[in-house]
N, C-alpha and C positions, 0 to 999 in steps of 0.2 A: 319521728314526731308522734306523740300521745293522742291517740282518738282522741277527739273530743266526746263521742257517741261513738259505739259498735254493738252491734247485735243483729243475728239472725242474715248474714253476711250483706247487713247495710254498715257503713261509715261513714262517720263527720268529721271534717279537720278543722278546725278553726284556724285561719292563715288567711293569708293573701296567695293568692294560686300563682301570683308571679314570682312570690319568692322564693316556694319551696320544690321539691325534687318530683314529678311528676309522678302519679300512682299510675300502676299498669292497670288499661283498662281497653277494654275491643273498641268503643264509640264513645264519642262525645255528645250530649246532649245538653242541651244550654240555653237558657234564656239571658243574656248577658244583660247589664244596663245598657236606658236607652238612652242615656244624654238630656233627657228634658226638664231638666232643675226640677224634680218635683216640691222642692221645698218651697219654691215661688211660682207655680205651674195650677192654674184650674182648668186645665183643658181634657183632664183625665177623666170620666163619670163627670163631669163639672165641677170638682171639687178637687181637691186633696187629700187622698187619702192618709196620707202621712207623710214621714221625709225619712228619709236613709242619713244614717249620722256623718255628718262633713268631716269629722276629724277622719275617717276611715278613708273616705273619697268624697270629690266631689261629683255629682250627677249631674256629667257637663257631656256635649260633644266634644269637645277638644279631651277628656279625660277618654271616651270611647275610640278616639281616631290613636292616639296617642300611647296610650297604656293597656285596654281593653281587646285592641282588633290584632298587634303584636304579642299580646300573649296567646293569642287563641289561635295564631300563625305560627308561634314556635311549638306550639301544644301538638299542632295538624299535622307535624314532622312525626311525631313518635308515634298518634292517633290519627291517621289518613280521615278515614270513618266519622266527620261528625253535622250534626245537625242541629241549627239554631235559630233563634226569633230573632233576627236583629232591632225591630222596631221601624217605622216609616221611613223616619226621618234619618237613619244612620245607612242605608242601603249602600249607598255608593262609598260609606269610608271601607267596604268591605273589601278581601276579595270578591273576582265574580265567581259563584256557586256552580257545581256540576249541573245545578239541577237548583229549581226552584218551585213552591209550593205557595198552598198559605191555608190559614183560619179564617172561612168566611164566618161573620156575624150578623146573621142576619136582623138580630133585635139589640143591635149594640146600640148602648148609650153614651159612647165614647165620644167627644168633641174636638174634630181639627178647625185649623183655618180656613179647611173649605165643607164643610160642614159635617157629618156625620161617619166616623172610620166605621168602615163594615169589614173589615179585614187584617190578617197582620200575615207579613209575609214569613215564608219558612225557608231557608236556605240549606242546600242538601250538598254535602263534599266527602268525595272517596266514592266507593261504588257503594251501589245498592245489594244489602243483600239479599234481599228477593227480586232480582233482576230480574229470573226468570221467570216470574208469578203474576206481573201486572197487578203489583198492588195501584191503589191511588196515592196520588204527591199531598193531598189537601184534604178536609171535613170542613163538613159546615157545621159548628160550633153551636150550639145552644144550653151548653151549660155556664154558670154566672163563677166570677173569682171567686175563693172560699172567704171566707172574714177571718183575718188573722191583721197582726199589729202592722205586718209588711208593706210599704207603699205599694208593691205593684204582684200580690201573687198571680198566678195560673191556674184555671181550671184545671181540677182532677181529671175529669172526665176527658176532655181534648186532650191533656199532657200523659194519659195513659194510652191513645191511640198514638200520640208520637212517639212516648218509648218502643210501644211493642213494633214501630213501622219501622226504628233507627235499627233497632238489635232481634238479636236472636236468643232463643231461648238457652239459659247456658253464659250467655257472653254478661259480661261485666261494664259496666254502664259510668260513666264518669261526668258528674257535672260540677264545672270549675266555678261558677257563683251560682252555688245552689240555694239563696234566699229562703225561705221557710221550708223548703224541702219537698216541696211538689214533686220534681224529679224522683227523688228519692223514693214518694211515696209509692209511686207509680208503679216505679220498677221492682218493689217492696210486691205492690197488690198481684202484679205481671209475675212474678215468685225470679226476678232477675237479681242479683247483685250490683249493690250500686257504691259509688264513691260522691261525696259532695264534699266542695270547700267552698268555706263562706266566710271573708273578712269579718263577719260582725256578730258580736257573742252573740248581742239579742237575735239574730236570725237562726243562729245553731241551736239555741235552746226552743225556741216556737219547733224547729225542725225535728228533734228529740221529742216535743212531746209529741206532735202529729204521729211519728212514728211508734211510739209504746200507746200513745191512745189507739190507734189502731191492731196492736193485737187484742189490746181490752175490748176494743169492741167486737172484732172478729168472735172471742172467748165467749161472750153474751148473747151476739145471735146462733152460736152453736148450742146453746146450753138453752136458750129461748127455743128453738126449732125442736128438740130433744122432748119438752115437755107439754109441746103440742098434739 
């Protein structure tokens, strides 16, 4: 299959990651969907931030239990190694994890049924590979989503302490719905190699430019510090 995006050993497929032939890669890191119809959902920020287009999928649990947690099961056979945000509410259509973490938030303004999420859980499968280091499972989070058209990005800042906690420096990073490219970026800033597939053109092209905006920018504070 034809990158969608390649440079600088990051790649984007444009697919459905159930369809096609798995890329070799040391870990998985993921933030899959969470089932919560965001198209008819205020319970996120209190609003909506947007909707994921239905002809692609629908953002149902029964689409997460069904289609989402089987791919990411047959994935774990080839990639032992991976780590993922499932979301609150999809915890138990999971397997259970080696190993469990989370993102404390401490000034979230996210809205459940029982009032305020201060947390999202991180689930941890295959071994660690800094076993023997005593890294931490968890961060407490204080950085805000970035603003892009995505219903539901990820902080840079937390999703660059999860890649560098999943992999090692060298290994090759795979994110099966990688949505605007956070992962990517991450593992980009981390100087990792990454893989991302994302059903939906609009998320691969937001993803492509994150990624070429950020060498521009890099370029700019180098050439800015130079003439200080």
């Amino acid at each position: 299959m034809k990158p969608y995006y390649e440079h600088a050993g990051i790649t984007i497929y444009h697919a459905d990651c159930s369809d096609i032939e798995l890329p070799f890669a040391d870990v998985i890191v993921t933030d899959p969907p969470y089932g919560i119809s965001l198209a008819a959902s205020n319970l996120r920020d209190g609003n909506s931030k947007g909707d994921y287009d239905t002809e692609a999928f629908e953002d149902t649990q029964e689409y997460v239990a069904s289609v989402v947690v089987p791919t990411l099961n047959s994935m774990r056979k080839r990639i032992p190694r991976c780590v993922l945000t499932p979301g609150q509410i999809n915890i138990h259509n999971y397997p259970q994890p080696e190993h469990m973490g989370c993102f404390f938030y401490p000034a979230s303004t996210s809205i459940s049924r029982w009032g305020m999420r201060l947390w999202q859980p991180i689930f941890y499968y295959g071994k660690d590979p800094y076993q023997n280091q005593l890294k931490p499972d968890s961060l407490v989070a204080t950085d805000s989503d970035r603003k892009t058209d995505h219903p539901c990005p990820k902080p840079l800042k937390s999703w660059k302490w999860l890649v560098a906690r999943a992999s090692l420096a060298g290994e090759i990073v795979l994110d099966p719905f990688a949505g605007s490219g956070t992962t990517l970026r991450a593992a980009k800033d981390l100087g990792r190699r990454a893989i991302g597939i994302e059903i939906e053109e609009k998320y691969c092209e937001i993803a492509a430019k994150r990624l070429s905006q950020e060498v521009l920018d890099f370029s700019e504070r180098a050439a800015a510090s130079t003439l200080r």
